[in-house]
N, C-alpha and C positions, 0 to 999 in steps of 0.2 A: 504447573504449566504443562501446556501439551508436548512431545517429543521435538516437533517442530513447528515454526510459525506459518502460516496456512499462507500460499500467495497464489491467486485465484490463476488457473488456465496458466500455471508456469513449467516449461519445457527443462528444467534441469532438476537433478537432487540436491538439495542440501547439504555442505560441507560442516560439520559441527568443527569447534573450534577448540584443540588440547587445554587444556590450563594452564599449561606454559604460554599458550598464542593468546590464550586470554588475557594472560597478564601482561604480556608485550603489547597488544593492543590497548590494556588500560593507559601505559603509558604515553601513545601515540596521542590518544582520543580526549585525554583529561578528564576534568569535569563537564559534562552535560549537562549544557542549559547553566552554568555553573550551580548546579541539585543535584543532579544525577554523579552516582559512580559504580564505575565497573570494578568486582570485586573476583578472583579466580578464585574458583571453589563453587561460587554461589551463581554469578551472573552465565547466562548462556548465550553462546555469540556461533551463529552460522555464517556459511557466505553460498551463493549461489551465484553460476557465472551468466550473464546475461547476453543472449546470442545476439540482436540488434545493436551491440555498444562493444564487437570484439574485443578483447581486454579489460573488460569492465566486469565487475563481480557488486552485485546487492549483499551488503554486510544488515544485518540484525541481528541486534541484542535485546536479553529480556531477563529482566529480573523478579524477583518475587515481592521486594523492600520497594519497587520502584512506585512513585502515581501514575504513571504515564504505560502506557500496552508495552511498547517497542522504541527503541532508539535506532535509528536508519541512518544509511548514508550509502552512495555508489563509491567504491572504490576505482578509481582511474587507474588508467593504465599508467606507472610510474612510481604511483604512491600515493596520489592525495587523493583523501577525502573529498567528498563533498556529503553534506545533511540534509536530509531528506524531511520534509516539515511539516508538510501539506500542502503547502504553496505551491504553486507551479514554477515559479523562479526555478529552480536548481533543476530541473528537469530539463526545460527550455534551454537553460544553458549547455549542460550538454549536447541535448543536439546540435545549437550552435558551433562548439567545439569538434564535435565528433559526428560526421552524419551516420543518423542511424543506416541498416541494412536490413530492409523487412523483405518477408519472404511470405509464403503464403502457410508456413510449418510456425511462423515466429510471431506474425502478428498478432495472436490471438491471443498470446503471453503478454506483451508488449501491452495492448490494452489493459488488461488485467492489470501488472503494474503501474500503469499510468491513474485508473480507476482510484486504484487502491492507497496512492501517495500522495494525488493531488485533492485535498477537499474539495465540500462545498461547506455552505455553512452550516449544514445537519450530518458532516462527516465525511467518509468516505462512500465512495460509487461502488459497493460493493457486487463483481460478479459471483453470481449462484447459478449452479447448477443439479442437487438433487436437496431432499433435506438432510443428508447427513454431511453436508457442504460446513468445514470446521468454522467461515466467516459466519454463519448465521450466530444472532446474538443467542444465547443459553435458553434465555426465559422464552424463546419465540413458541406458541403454538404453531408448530410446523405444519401442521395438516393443512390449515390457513393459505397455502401458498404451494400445497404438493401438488396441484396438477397444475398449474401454470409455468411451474420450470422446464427447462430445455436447455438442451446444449447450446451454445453462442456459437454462430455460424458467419463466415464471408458469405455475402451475399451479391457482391461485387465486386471487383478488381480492374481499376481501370489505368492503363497503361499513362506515364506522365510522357506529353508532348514536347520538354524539354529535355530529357531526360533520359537517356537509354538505361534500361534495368532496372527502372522505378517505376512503383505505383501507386495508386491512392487505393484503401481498401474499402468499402463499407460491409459494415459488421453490426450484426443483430443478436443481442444478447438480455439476457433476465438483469435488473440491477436492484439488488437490495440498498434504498436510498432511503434516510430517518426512518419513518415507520410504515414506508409504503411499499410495495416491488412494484417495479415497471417492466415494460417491454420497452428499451431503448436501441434505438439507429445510429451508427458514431460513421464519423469520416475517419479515418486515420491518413493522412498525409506523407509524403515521401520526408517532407522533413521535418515529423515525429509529433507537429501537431494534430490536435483530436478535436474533433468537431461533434456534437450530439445534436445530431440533425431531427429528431422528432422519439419523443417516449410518448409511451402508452399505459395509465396505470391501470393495473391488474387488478391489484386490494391492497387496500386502504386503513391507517388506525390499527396496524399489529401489534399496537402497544409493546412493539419492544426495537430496539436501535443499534445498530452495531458500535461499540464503544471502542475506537480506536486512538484518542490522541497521542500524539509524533512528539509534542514538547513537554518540556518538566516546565510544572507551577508551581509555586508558593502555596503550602496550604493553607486555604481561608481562614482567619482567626473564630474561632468560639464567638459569637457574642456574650458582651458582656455583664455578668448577672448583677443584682443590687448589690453584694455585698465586695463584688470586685470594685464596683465606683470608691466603695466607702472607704477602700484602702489604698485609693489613689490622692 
């Protein structure tokens, strides 16, 4: 495993977590997915504090034994958890809860993490910004896609009419999505929803995918041979 888990365009460092705090979080956390478990010694657990959600810290764990990339969740301010899935649900809800505070320093992160937690059905909305960007998949021929990156940029920020000290942002950034990069346009909203208002793809068929899944599965049995029938 790398030193630490790569979260596109995020404005904090990484907290790694003692082995004492590991083992105090295993017992918080349980079983995962009831598959998953956090083992001190072995599992590695950082947290990073998230500036849109004051109070709120992104916890990741990552194991070596595990099927699954990463196990997620936002830490609330208080104590609880919540799991992070791919879903949008758990996102959504927090802004419900807590309104975010975006800023023009914060946004930019704030997307990133949102890209990066809520799927689609070919995975995550992964942002890139050079080829040595740690979300590109391993096997990618990076050449493939070096001169169409670029930094992700505000492109507009437009003040909310309801709202004093809010705004909507629009943001143009590179997305590594299944096997394609695009040039994508997102809205970001005062209250934390994203909107992907027009992509542009760049190239196509790079036969390689960022493998992220958020859940533990069951893994799929063997099929079974003739001579397993026979001894049923």
């Amino acid at each position: 495993m790398t030193d630490h888990f790569h979260v596109p365009l995020s404005d904090t460092q990484p907290e790694p977590f003692s082995e004492a705090e590991v083992a105090v979080f295993a017992l918080r956390s349980g079983w995962i997915d009831d598959l998953g478990v956090i083992a001190a010694g072995r599992t590695v657990i950082e947290r990073r504090a998230l500036s849109w959600w004051p109070g709120h810290d992104l916890i990741i764990a990552r194991d070596p034994s595990w099927n699954s990339n990463v196990a997620a969740w936002v830490l609330k301010e208080g104590g609880r958890l919540i799991r992070l899935s791919g879903k949008s649900g758990p996102v959504h809800a927090i802004n419900q809860s807590v309104k975010p505070i975006f800023t023009s320093d914060n946004v930019l992160a704030y997307l990133g993490f949102f890209c990066l937690f809520v799927h689609g059905e070919a995975g995550p909305f992964g942002i890139v910004r050079s080829i040595d960007d740690g979300l590109l998949p391993a096997d990618l021929d990076r050449e493939k896609i070096a001169l169409h990156l670029r930094e992700p940029a505000i492109v507009k920020q437009t003040p909310d009419a309801a709202e004093e000290n809010a705004a909507s942002f629009d943001i143009e950034a590179p997305i590594y999505y299944g096997d394609a990069l695009f040039l994508s346009n997102f809205r970001v909203f005062p209250t934390g929803m994203v909107e992907m208002l027009a992509d542009e793809p760049l190239v196509s068929e790079l036969e390689a995918v960022i493998t992220m899944p958020l859940r533990f599965e069951v893994p799929k049995a063997a099929p079974e041979t003739e001579m397993d029938e026979q001894m049923h």
